[in-house]
C-alpha positions in Angstrom: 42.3 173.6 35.8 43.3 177.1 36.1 42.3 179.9 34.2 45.2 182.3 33.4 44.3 185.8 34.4 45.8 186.9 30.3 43.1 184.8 28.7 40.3 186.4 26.2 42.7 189.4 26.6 45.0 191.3 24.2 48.8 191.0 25.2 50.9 193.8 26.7 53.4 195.6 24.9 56.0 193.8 28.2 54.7 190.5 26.7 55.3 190.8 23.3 58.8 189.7 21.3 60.6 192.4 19.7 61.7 190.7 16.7 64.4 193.0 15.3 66.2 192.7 18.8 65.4 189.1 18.9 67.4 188.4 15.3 70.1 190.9 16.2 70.8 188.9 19.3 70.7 186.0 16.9 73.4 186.9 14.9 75.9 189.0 17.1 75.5 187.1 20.4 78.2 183.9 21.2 78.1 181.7 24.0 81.7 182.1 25.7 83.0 178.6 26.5 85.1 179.9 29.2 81.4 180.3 31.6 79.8 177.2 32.4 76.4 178.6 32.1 77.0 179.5 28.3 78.3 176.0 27.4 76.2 173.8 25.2 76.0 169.8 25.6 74.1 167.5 23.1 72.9 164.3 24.3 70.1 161.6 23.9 69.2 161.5 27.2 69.1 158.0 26.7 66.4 157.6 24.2 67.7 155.8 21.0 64.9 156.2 18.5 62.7 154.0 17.1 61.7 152.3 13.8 58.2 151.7 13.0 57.7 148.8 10.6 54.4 148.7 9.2 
């Protein structure tokens, strides 16, 4: 196993999440269906679920 090189070690102001950007973006950012990239697809990926009878 491999130790990452950031471990035991206090993060870097590049590493952390600036959350008043991050829930900006949330609110005033729109995926434009025209670009493939941006489009969003929901599927199961085959898996069906379960039930677990007890």
């Amino acid at each position: 196993m491999n130790i990452s090189p950031y471990a035991g070690k206090l993060a870097g102001p590049s590493m952390l999440v600036r959350v008043p950007e991050l829930v900006t973006a949330y609110y005033t950012t729109k995926p434009d269906p025209a670009v493939p990239e941006q489009r969003v697809a929901f599927g199961t990926s085959g898996h069906r679920g379960c039930i677990y009878q007890r």
